[in-house]
Structure formats: structure tokens, C-alpha cells
C-alpha positions as CSV (number, residue, x, y, z in Angstrom):
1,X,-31.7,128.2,-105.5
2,X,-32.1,130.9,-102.9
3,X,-29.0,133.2,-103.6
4,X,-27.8,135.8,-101.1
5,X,-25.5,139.3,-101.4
6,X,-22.2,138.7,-99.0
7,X,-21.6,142.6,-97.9
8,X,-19.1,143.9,-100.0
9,X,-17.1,145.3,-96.7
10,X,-14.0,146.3,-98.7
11,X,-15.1,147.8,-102.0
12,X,-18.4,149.6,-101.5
13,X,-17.7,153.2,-99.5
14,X,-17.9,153.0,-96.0
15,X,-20.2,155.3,-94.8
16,X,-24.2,155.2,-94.0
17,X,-25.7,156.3,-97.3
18,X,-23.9,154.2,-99.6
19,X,-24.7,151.3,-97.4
20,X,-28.4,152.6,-97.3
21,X,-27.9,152.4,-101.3
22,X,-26.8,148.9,-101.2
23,X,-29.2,146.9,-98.6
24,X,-32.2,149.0,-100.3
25,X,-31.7,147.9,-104.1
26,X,-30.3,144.3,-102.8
27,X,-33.6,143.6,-101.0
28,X,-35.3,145.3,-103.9
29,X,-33.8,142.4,-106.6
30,X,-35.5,139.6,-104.5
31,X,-32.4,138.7,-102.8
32,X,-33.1,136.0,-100.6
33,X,-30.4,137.2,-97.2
34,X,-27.9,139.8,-97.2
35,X,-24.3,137.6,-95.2
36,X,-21.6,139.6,-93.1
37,X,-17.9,138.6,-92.6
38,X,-16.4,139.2,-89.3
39,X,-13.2,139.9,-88.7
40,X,-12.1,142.3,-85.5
41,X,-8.7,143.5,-85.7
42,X,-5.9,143.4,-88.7
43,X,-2.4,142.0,-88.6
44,X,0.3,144.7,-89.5
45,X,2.1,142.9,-92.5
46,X,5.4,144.9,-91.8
47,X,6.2,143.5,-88.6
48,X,5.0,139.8,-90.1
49,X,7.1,139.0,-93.1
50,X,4.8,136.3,-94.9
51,X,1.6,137.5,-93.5
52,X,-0.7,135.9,-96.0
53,X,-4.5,137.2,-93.2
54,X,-6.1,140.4,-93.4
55,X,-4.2,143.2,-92.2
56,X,-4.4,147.5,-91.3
57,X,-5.8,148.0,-94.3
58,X,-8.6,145.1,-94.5
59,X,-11.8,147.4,-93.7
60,X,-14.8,145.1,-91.9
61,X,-17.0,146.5,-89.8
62,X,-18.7,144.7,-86.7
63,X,-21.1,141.8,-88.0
64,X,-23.5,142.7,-85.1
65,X,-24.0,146.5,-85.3
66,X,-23.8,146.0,-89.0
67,X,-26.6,143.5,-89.2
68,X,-28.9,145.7,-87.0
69,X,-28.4,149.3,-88.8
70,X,-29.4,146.5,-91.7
71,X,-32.5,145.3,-90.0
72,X,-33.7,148.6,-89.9
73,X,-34.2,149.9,-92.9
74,X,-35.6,146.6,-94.5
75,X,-39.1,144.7,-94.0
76,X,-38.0,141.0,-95.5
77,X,-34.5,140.5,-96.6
78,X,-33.3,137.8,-94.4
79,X,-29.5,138.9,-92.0
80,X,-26.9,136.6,-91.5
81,X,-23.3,136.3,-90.0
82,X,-21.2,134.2,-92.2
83,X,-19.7,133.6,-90.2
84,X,-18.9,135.0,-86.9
85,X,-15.8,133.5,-85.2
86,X,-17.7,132.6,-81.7
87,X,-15.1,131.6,-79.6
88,X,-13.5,135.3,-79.6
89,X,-16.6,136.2,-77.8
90,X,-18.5,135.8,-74.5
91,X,-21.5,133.8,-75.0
92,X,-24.1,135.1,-73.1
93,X,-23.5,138.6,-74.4
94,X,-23.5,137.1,-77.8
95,X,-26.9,135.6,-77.1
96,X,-28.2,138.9,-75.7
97,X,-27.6,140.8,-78.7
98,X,-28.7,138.0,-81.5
99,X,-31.8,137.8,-79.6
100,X,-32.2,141.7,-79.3
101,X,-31.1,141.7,-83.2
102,X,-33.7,138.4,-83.8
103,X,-36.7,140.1,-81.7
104,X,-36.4,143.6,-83.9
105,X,-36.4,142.1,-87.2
106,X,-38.7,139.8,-86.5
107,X,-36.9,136.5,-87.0
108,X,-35.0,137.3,-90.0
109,X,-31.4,136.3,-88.3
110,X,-29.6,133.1,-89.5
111,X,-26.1,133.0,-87.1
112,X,-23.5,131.2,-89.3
113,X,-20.7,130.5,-86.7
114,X,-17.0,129.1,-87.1
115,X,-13.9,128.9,-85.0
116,X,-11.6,131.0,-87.0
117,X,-7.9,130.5,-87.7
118,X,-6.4,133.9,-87.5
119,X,-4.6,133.5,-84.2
120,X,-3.8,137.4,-84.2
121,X,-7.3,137.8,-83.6
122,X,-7.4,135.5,-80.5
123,X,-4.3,137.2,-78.8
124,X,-5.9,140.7,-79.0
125,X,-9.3,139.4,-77.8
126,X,-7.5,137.7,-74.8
127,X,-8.8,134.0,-76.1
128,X,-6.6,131.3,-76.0
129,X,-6.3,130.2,-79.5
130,X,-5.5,125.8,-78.9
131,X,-8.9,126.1,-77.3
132,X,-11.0,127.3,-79.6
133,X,-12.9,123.8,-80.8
134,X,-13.7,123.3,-76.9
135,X,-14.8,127.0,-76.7
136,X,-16.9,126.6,-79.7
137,X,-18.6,122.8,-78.9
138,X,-19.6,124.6,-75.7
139,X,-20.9,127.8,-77.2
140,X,-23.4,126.0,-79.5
141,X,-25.4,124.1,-76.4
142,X,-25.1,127.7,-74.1
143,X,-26.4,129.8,-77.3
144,X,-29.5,127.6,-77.8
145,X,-30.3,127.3,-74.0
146,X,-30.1,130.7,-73.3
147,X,-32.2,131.1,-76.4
148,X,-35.4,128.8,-75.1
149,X,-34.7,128.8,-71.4
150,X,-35.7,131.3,-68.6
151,X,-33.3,130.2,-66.3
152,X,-30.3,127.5,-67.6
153,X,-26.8,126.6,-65.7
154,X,-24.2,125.4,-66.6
155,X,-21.1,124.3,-64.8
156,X,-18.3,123.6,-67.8
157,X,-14.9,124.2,-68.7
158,X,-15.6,127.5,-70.2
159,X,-19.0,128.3,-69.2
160,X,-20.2,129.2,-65.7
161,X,-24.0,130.2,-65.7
162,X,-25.9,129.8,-62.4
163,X,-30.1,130.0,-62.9
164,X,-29.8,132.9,-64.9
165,X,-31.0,133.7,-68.2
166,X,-31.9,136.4,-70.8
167,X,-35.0,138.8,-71.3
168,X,-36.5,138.7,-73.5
169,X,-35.9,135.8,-76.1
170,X,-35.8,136.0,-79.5
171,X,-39.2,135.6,-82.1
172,X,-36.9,131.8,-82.9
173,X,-36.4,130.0,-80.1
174,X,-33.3,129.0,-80.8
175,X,-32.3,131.1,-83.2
176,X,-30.5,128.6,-86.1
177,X,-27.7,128.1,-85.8
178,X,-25.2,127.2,-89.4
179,X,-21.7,126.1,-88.8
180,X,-18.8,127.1,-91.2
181,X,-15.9,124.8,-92.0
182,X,-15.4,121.0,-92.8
183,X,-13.3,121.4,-95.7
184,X,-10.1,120.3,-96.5
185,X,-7.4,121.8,-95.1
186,X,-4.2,123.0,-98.2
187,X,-1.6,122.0,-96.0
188,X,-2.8,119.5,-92.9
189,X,-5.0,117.4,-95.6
190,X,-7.9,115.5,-94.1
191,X,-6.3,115.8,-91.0
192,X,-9.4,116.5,-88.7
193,X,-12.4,117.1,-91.4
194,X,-14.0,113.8,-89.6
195,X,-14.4,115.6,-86.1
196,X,-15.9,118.9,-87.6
197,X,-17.8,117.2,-89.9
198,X,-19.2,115.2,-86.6
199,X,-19.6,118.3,-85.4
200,X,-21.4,120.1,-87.7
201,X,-24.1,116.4,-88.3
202,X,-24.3,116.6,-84.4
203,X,-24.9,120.2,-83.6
204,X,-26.0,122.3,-86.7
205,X,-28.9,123.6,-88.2
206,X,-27.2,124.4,-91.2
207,X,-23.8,123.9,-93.4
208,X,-21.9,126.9,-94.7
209,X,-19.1,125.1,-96.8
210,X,-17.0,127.0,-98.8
211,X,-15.2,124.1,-101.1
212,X,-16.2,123.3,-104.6
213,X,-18.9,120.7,-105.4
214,X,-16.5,118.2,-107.1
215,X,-15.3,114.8,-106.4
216,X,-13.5,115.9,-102.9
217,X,-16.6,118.1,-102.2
218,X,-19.4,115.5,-102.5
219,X,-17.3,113.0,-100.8
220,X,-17.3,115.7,-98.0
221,X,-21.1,116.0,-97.9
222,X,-21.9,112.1,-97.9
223,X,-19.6,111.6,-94.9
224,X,-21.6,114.8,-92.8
225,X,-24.7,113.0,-94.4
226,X,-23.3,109.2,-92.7
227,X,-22.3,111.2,-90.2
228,X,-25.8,112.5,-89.5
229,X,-27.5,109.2,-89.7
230,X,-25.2,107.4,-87.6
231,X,-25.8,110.0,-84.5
232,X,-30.2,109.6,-85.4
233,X,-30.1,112.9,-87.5
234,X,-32.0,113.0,-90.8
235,X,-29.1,114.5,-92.8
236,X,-32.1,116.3,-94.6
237,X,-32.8,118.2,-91.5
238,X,-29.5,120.4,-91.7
239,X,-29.3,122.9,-94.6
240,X,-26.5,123.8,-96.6
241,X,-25.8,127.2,-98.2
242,X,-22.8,126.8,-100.9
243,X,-20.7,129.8,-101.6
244,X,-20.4,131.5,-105.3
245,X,-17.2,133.2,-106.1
246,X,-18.2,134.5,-109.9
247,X,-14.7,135.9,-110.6
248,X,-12.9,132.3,-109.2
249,X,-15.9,130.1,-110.6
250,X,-15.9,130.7,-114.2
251,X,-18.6,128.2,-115.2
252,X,-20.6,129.6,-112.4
253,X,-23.7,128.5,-113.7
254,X,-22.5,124.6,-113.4
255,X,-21.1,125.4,-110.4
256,X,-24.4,126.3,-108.5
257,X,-26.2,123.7,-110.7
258,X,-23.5,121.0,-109.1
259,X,-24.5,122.1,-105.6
260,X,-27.9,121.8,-105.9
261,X,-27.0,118.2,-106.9
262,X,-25.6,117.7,-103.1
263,X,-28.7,118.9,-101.8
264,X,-27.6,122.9,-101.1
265,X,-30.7,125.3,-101.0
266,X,-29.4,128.3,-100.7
267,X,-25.8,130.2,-101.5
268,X,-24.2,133.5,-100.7
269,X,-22.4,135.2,-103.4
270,X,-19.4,137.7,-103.3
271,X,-18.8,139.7,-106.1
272,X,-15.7,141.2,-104.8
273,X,-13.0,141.6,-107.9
274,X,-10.9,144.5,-109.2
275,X,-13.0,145.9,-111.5
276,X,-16.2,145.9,-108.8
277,X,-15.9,149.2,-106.8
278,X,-18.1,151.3,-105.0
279,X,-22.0,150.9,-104.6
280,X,-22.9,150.5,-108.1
281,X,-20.5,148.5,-109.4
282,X,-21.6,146.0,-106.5
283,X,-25.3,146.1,-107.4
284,X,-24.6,145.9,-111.3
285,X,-22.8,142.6,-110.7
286,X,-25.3,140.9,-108.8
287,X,-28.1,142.1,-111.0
288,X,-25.9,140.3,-113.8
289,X,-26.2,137.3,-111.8
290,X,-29.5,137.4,-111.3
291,X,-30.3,138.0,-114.4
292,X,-28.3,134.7,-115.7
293,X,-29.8,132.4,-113.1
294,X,-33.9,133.6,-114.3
295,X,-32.6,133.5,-117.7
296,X,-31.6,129.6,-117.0
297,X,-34.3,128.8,-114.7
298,X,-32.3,128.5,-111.1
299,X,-33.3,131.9,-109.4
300,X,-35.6,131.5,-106.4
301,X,-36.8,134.6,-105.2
302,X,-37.0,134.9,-101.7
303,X,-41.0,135.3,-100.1
């Protein structure tokens, strides 16, 4: 298993050096990608009784900006959004910078992408939130044309593009492309997990689930797989990168051992927990982690 370092946003200091400190010795371990959250703007919980979403305090910075001061002070480690809530953003300018961010790292970018479900987020980014599926379905096909293409148009709900393009493309043309979501949902049930899991057996390069691999969870993977096959995919084709939560997963060990089962290749891990603060603390978990997956024979270090 290919494991990868989620940026600790929240408990590592939030300045240039002590994220120089943390890329440098993450890459260092044999990390196989380092994975950024996105979130834009914070809910203020005092005018919100009940507010449960991030809020003032939540620190995140921008996934994009992040992933490029990242790029450039690293030679392999691969970058990743994971994921970035696409519909809150134009498309085309999205495109221009992950092929910018693709071009000058040489193809190390993997664009995890989701539709989100903070609706705060949506009103402040002027995005009408009922729309976001139909935004996002729309996004994918623009992303990837504008990606290959020197000149695409498109004529859409959403999208107007008329013989235009960008300059220059990105080292992967398309840059992949791994969709979040799919699982089920605490209150609506399995209301809906059909049409994103069509979604993601249709459209994506890669899975980012975020449910456990137990009985619900590989029940979830053979319908995207069904799914898949039905639409002439081989469901071999799209990847799937499991998450590791070590201070939620106690048995962590079975726990990536159960999604390798269901065919995931690589996983991103957060270590975020009370007692992990600052720079070090960060890097002292993960080594632990690394340590116990060479030490049972599951760590992959990345080429």
C-alpha cells in the first residue's frame, strides 16, 4: 500500500518554515503524495446555534497555492487535492492553474474533486448550492477537454466556451481526475449513493472513499465495480485511495489490510488528534505508522 501524509492544516504552525519542515522530512520518509483539504471560508458558530461545519477558527489555507509553494521545494513526492469542492469554482480558471501547477512539477498532480455539502460555502462564493451535481457532472467533461484540446466549445447549462482553450497544457493530458464521495449518507441513508456511484464508474479516474471497508463498504465498491462494467468500464481501470484515521481506526493495521482486500492501492492518512501538535509531533506520528506498516510488510514506498 502506497500511503500518503493529508496536510495537517490545523495543528502544524502556519507559517513558511514549519511547512518547509513538514513537506521536506514527509517526502524524505518515502511518502508516496502529500493530500490537501479545501475549504474557503468558515461559518461563525454564534450566529448558527447547532453549527456542527468548520467555522472562524478552522484554519485551511488555499489547496492551490498550497500545493504549488509544495511543488517547489520537492523533486518526487506526488500533490494532490483531496478534495477540492469544484463546483465553487470557475472551470476554466481551475484548469489554467492545475495545468500551470501539473506543467511545473512535472506531472506530480492527482486532482481529487467533490461537490461539497457546506452550503455556507456556496452562498459566499455566489454558487447556487441545489445545483451543484449538474455543476460538477459538467466540470469533469470541461476539465479534461480543456486539458487535451487546443480549442474545445461547449454550449451547456453552466458552461459557455466558444473555440477557446488554454496554453500551455499540462505534462498529463488530462490530468486524473479522482472523485470523492459515494458513501452513505447518516441521515438520508442510501438515498442517492446509486447516482454518485454511477458517477464516479462513468467519469473517474480514481475513488477517494472515506467509509470503512466493512460489510456496507464492500457492498459499496461491488455496486461502483457493476456499475463500471455495465457502462463498458473495466472497474480495474479506476483507482481507489482509502482514508486512514489512526486515532478513529484502532486496529489500523486490519483496517488498511481490509482495503487492500477491495482492491485500494493507495491511502491518505491524517494524524490529526489532541495530542499531535506542531511540526514534530505531525512527523513523529507518521513515522510511527510507517514504521508499523514495514514492520508488517504493507509499506510501498513510493518510486
Amino acid at each position: 500500500m502506497k500511503l500518503g501524509a493529508v496536510f495537517p492544516h490545523d495543528t502544524i504552525e502556519p507559517d513558511a518554515g514549519a511547512i518547509r519542515t513538514y513537506v521536506r522530512e514527509v517526502e524524505a520518509m518515502g511518502f508516496n503524495h502529500i493530500a490537501c483539504y479545501d475549504h474557503v471560508i468558515g461559518a461563525n458558530r454564534a450566529s448558527r446555534p447547532g453549527w456542527k461545519g468548520y467555522d472562524l477558527d478552522s484554519l485551511f489555507h488555499e489547496p492551490m497555492a498550497l500545493l504549488s509553494f509544495i511543488a517547489g521545494m520537492t523533486q518526487r513526492i506526488g500533490l494532490c487535492t483531496e478534495v477540492m469542492i469544484l463546483p465553487q469554482r470557475q472551470t476554466a480558471l481551475v484548469a489554467k492553474q492545475a495545468a500551470t501547477l501539473d506543467l511545473l512539477s512535472q506531472g506530480r498532480l492527482r486532482l481529487g474533486v467533490g461537490t461539497g455539502w457546506n452550503h455556507v460555502e456556496y452562498e459566499a462564493l455566489g454558487i447556487d448550492f441545489a445545483s451543484r451535481g449538474r455543476i460538477f457532472d459538467e466540470q469533469i467533461d470541461v476539465l479534461r477537454a480543456l486539458w487535451s484540446e487546443r480549442a474545445v466549445t461547449f454550449a451547456t447549462p453552466f458552461h459557455t466556451i466558444t473555440d477557446a482553450g488554454i496554453w500551455p497544457h499540462p505534462v498529463q493530458r488530462p490530468i486524473p481526475l479522482w472523485l470523492g464521495g459515494g458513501g452513505i449518507h447518516p441521515i438520508k441513508g442510501w438515498a442517492n449513493v446509486d447516482r454518485v456511484l454511477r458517477r464516479i464508474a462513468i467519469k473517474a479516474d480514481g475513488w477517494m472513499p472515506t467509509f470503512d471497508p466493512d460489510d456496507t463498504g464492500a457492498e459499496l465498491v461491488s455496486r461502483m465495480y457493476a456499475l463500471a462494467r455495465e457502462n463498458g468500464r473495466d472497474p480495474a481501470a479506476i483507482g481507489i485511495e482509502a482514508l486512514l484515521l489512526p486515532q478513529m481506526h484502532r486496529d489500523w493495521i486490519a483496517h488498511v489490510k481490509a482495503w487492500e482486500k477491495l482492491g485500494a492501492t493507495l491511502m491518505a492518512t491524517n494524524v490529526s488528534a489532541p495530542d499531535v501538535k506542531g511540526v514534530e509531533g505531525n512527523l513523529r506520528r507518521l513515522d510511527e505508522i510507517r514504521q508499523a506498516m514495514i514492520e508488517v510488510g504493507i509499506w510501498e514506498t513510493a518510486a
